[in-house]
Structure formats: C-alpha cells, structure tokens
C-alpha atoms as one frame of an Amber mdcrd trajectory, in Angstrom:
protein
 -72.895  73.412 -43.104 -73.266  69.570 -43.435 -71.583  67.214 -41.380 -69.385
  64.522 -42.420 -69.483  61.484 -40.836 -66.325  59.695 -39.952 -66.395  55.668
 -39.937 -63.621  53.692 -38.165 -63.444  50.213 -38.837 -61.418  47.629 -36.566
 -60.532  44.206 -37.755 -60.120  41.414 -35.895 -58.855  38.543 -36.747 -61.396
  35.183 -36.678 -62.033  33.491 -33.807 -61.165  30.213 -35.492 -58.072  31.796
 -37.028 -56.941  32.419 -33.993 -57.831  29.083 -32.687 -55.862  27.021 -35.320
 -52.823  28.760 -34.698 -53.016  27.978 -31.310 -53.373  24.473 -31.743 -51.161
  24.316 -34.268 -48.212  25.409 -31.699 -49.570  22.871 -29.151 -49.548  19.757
 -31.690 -46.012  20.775 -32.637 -45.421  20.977 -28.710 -46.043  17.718 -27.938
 -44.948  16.232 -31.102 -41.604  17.823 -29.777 -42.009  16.162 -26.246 -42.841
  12.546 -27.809 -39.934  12.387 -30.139 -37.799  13.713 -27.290 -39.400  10.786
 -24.828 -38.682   8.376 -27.566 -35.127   9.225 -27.920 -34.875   8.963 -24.256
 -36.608   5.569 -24.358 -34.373   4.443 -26.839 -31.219   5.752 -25.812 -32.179
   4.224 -22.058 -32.379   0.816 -23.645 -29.960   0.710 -25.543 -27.508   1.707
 -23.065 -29.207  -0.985 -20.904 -28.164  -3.722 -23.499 -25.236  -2.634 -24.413
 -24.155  -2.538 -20.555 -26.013  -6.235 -19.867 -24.007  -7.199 -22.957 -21.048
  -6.232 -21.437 -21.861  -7.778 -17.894 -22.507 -11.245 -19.381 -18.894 -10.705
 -21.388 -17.059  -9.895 -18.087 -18.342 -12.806 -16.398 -17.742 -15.218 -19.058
 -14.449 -14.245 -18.994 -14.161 -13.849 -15.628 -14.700 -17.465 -15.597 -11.621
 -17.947 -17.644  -9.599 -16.337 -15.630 -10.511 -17.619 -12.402  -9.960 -21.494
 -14.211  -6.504 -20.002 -15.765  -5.090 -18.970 -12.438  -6.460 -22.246 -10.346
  -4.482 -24.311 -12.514  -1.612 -22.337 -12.834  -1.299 -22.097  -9.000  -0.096
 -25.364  -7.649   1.211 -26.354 -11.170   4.740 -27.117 -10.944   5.675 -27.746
 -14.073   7.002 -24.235 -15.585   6.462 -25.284 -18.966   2.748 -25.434 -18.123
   2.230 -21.758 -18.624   3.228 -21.644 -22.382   0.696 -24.462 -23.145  -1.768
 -22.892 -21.044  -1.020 -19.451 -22.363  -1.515 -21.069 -25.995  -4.938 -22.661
 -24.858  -5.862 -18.739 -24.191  -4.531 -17.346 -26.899  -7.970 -16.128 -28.466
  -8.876 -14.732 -25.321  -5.424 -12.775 -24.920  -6.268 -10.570 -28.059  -9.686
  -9.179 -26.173  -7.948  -5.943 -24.219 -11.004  -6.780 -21.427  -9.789 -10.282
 -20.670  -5.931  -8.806 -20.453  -7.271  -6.217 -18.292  -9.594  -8.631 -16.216
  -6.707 -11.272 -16.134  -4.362  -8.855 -14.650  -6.864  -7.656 -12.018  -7.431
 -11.061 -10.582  -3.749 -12.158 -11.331  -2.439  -9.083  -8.895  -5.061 -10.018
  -6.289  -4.123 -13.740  -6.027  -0.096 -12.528  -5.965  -1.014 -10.715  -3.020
  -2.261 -13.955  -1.173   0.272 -17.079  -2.193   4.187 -16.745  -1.086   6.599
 -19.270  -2.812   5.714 -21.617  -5.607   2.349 -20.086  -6.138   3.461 -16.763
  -5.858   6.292 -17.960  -8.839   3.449 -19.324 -10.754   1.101 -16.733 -10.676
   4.117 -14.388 -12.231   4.680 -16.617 -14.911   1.518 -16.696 -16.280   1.694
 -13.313 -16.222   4.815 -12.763 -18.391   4.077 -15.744 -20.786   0.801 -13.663
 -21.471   2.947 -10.374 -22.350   0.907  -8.399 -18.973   3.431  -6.810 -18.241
   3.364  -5.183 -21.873  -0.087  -3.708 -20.630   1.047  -2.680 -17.287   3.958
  -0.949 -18.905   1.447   1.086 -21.156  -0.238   2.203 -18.078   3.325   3.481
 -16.332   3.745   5.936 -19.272   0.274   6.618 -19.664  -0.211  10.698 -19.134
  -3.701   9.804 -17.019  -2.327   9.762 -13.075  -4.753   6.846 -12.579  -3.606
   4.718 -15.247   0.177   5.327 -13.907  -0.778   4.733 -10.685  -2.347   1.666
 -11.585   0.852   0.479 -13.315   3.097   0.909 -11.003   1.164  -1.169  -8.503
   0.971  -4.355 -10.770   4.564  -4.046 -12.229   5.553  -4.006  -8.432   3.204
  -6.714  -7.126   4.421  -9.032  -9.924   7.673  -8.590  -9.365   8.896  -6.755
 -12.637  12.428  -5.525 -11.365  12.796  -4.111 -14.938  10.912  -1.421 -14.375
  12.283  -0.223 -11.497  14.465   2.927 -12.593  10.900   4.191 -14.125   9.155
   3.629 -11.330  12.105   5.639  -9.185  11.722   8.012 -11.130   7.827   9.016
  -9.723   9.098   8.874  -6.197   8.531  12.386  -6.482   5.952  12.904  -8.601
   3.677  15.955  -8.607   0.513  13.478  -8.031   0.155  11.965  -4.687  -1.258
   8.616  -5.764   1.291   8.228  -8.230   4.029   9.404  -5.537   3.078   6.984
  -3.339   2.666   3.863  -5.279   5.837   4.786  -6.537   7.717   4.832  -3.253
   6.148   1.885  -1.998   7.220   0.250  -5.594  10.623   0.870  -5.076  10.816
  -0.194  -1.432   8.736  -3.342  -2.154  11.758  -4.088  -5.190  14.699  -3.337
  -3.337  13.911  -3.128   0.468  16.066  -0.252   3.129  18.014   1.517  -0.238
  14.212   2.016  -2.188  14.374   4.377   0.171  16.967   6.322  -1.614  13.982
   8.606  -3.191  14.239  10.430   0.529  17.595  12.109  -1.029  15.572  14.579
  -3.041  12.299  14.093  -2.171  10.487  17.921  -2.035   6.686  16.500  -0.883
   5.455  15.437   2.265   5.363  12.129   3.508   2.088  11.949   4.854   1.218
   9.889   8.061  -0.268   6.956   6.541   2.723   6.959   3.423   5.226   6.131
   6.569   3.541   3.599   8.234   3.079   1.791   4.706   7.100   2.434   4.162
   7.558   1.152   7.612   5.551  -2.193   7.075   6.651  -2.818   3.497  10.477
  -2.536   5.086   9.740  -5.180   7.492  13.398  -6.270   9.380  15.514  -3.677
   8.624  19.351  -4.674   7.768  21.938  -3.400  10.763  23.783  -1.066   8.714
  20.034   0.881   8.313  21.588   3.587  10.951  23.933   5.008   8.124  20.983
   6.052   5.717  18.672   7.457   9.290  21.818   9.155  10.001  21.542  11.400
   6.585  18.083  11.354   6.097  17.545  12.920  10.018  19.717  15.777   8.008
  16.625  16.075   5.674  15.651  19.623   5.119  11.936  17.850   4.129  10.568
  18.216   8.111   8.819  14.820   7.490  11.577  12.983   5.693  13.157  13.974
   9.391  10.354  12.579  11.429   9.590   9.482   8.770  13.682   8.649   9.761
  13.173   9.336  13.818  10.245   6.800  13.180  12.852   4.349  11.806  15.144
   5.191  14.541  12.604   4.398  17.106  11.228   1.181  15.421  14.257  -0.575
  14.887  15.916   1.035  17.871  19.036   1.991  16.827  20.367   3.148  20.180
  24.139   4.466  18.482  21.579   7.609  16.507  20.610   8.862  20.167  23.228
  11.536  20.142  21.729  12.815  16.338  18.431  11.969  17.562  19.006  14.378
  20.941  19.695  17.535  17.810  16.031  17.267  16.850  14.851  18.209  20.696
  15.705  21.938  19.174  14.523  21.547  16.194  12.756  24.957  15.071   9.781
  22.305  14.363   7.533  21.454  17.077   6.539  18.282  15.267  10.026  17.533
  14.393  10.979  17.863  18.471   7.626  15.908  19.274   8.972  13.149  17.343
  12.086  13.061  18.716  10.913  13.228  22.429   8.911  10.170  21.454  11.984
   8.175  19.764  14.482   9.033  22.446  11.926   6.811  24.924  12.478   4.012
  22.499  16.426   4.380  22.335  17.432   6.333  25.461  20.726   6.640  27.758
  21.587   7.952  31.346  20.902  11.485  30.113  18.077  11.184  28.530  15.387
  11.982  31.100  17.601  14.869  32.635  17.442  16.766  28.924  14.389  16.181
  28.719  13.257  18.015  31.592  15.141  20.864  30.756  13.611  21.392  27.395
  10.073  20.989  29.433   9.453  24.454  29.636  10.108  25.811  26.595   7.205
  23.267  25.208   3.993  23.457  24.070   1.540  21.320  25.656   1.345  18.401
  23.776   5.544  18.521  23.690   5.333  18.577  27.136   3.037  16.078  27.636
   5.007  13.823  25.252   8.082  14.237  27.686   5.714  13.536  31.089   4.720
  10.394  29.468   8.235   9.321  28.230   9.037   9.685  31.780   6.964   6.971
  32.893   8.969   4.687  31.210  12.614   6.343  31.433  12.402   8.901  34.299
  14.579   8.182  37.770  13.900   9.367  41.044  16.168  12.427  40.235  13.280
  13.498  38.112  10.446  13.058  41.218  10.775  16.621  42.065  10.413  18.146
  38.741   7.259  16.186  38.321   5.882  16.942  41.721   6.201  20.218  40.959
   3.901  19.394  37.797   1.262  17.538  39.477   0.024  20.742  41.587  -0.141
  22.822  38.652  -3.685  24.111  37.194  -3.879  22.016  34.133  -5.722  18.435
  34.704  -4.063  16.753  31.804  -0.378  17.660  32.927  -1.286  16.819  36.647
  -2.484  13.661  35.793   0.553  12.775  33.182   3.005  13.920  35.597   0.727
  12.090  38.318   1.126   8.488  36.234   4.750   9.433  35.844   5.194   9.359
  39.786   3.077   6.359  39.975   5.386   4.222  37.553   8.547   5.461  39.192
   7.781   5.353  42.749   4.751   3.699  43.614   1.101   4.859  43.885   1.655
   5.505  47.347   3.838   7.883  47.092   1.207   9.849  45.600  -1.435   8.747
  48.343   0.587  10.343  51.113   1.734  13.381  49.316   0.629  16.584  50.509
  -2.640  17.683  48.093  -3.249  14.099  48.417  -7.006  14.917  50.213  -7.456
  17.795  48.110  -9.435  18.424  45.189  -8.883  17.435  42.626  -6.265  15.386
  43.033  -7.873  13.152  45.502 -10.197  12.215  42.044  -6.844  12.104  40.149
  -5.191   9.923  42.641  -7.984   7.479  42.515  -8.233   7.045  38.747  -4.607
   6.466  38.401  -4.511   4.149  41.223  -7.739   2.102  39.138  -5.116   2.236
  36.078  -2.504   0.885  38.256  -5.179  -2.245  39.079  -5.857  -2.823  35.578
C-alpha cells in the first residue's frame, strides 16, 4: 500500500512587508502630531496678538478717558460737555471706549461731591451712557443687570428708578441687592419701601450697606420700623430692630418689647440687643424674666445688656448667675456686677477666694483698669 505524503505550506508575509506598514502608520503618526503642534502654535499666537492688540487699544483709550474726565471735572462751564462730547465723537461709536468711559466715569462719581460730582454726570448724559447702562438693566445676563443698576444709580439717573424697584426682589442675589441699595441711594428712608413684599433674606452684610447708604434718618422713620417690625420676612424684622436701635427711636420700645417672644431666637436676640439701645424703667426687669427660657447666647445677650441698663434690683438675679457652672455666664454676669456696683462688691463676695472665680475676679478687675 503506498503512502501519500501530505505537504502543508504556511505563508508568511515578508519581513519588509511587514516593516513598511509599520512605518507607514508611524510617519502618518507624527505627521498627525506636527500639524496638531502647528495648529497649536498658531492658534497660541494668534490669540497672543490679537489680545496685545487689544491691550494697546484699551490703553490708548484709556488715555482718552482719563484726559476727558480731568477736564470735565473742575470745568464749570456746562456747555463744555457738548463741545467736549463733539471732540469725542469718533471715539463714542467704539462700544470699548463707551464701556471703558463709563467704568472710569462711575469710579471718579464715587470720589467728587458737588460741582465735580455734577460734572462728571453730565458728561455722562451728553455721551448717551446712560443709553448703554440702560441696555445692561434689561439685559437677561444677571451680571450685565447687576452692572446696570449700579451705574444708573451712581450717576444719578432717577429715571430709572421704577425699573430698578422693580428687582428689589429679584430671584438673583447680586441683582437683589444692587437693586435695593439703588433705590435707597435714589430716594433715601421710603427706597426702603421694597421691605413691603420682599420674600428673600436680607443678609447681614445687605443691612449694614442699607444702614450706611441711609445715613441720618428723617424723624418720622419710626412709622415705616413700626410696620416693617410686623414683617413676616424674620430678617426684614431684625433689619427694622437694627434701625430701631441705630437711630434710637425710644417711642418703638413697647413694639420692640413683642419681639422678646418672638418664636425666633434670632428675632428675640435682636431685640434684647435693641432694647439696650432704647430702653425704659422696665426694661431690665423683663429682661430677666425671659432669662431662663433662653438659649445661651440669648442669655448672654441679656447679661451683657445689663451692664449697661441693669439696677441694683437686678444684683441678686445676677449673683445667682455668677456661681453657676458655665465660665462664660459667670463671667458676663460677673462684668454685669462690676459695672453696676463696683468691682468690690465682687472682691468681698462669698466664692470670692474660690476657684475659679478668684481667676474670674481678677481678669474682670484688669478690664476694669483698662
């Protein structure tokens, strides 16, 4: 029987086959990688001229400005502005000089009063800013808005103040804001008309800005504290105590004395604090009887508004409070008795030698020095 013989052949491919397709994926590799540097390259300097370009603009024009306001400033000659604003006139229809010229215009408001001050607003109107500011109020971008209410208000652009009112209570804080400081800045205690329906918080650092931009409040200001302490907007109520306590309108103690039950602790914290500033023959007695009801910083508030209004019908009260276990309402109630009848009443009392009162004794009687 003969035997067939079976061949099996296996092909490879050629060694420099095999090699040139390799290097023809590496060529196209870094083909790909150079172009992409290049665009990069490009793009990079491009950008860089483009943003040099615009650098030596802004300070060419920047020059312009500063010259436009220095001799609009002590000018007093109103007619001034129109032939200055002519002089201008090619530089008015480049939107980054309006913008630039507004920018330095609002800053330099903010630092002249009278003539100046009238000057500088001038300028601004014979230039049609206030056009551009007004296209920022309505603008849909919060920053933009925010941005025009601040320079309508600074230059003193009364026209747009039922607008502006309108934000007092706008969903944006920024805008909010600049909006009730607007309004206050145009029209002073009744700006503050916005506090009717206002449904945000007042933050912290919104009421002191309120409070400065108010500056002497008018006498009949207890009317409006009066409804706004009626606020159901728990910092509209403290923002009004504030008021109340600032400008010390002693005839809102009674409505004042409704907030020390309060279901707010903040609220009553507030109110323990204004009643120092506008208290009467009761005031120390009530407060000592909403004492313990208190939370520690409430009743710390009331041991250190005692210092200043307590009598000596409240001594025993707060000796009872300086030999409790707490160190911070020992020593408030400690500084309380020191103010109302002497440190040495303290010194001879009888934990006097103890500890550590003896320590407490001593560091109020340094404060006492000082």
């Amino acid at each position: 029987m003969d035997h067939s013989s079976i061949t099996i052949s296996i092909h490879f491919p050629a060694a420099s086959s095999f090699l040139s397709s390799e290097t023809h994926s590496l060529i196209k590799a870094v083909i790909f990688l150079l172009v992409l540097m290049t665009s990069l390259l490009v793009y990079i300097l491009i950008t860089l001229v483009i943003k040099n370009r615009r650098e030596r603009l802004r300070k060419r024009l920047s020059r312009i400005t500063d010259l436009l306001i220095q001799r609009m400033l002590f000018n007093e000659d109103q007619e001034f502005a129109g032939s200055l604003t002519s002089g201008a006139g090619k530089f008015l229809k480049i939107k980054t000089f309006r913008y630039l010229l507004i920018e330095e215009l609002v800053k330099a408001k903010r630092n002249f009063s009278g003539v100046a001050a009238n000057n500088l607003q001038l300028l601004y109107q014979e230039c049609n800013l206030n056009n551009d500011s007004y296209q920022k109020l309505v603008s849909r971008k919060w920053y933009l808005k925010a941005l025009g209410i601040q320079e309508l208000a600074e230059m003193g652009q009364s026209s747009s103040f039922d607008l502006i009112f309108e934000l007092t209570n706008h969903s944006n804080e920024q805008v909010r804001m600049e909006a009730q400081n607007a309004v206050v800045k145009f029209s002073g205690l009744t700006g503050l008309n916005f506090l009717d329906f206002l449904t945000y918080p007042l933050s912290d650092w919104q009421q002191i800005q309120l409070i400065n931009q108010l500056g002497d409040v008018e006498q009949n200001a207890s009317e409006y504290i009066r409804k706004w302490i009626g606020s159901s907007n728990n910092s509209v109520v403290i923002f009004s105590l504030k008021l109340a306590a600032r400008f010390h309108h002693f005839e809102l103690h009674d409505r004042v004395a409704l907030c020390l039950v309060h279901p707010s602790a903040e609220v009553r914290y507030h109110a323990i604090r204004t009643l120092k500033e506008i208290f009467d023959e009761n005031t120390a007695a009530n407060l000592v009887k909403l004492y313990d009801g208190e939370g520690l910083r409430n009743q710390l508030a009331i041991l250190e508004v005692l210092q200043d209004i307590g009598t000596e019908n409240e001594l025993p009260f707060l000796e009872r409070e300086f030999i409790t276990e707490q160190n911070e309402i020992r020593l408030a109630a400690g500084r309380a008795i020191a103010k109302m009848a002497g440190i040495e009443y303290l010194e001879t009392g009888k934990v006097s030698m103890e500890h550590p009162w003896r320590e407490i004794i001593q560091q109020i009687k340094g404060e006492v020095k000082e």
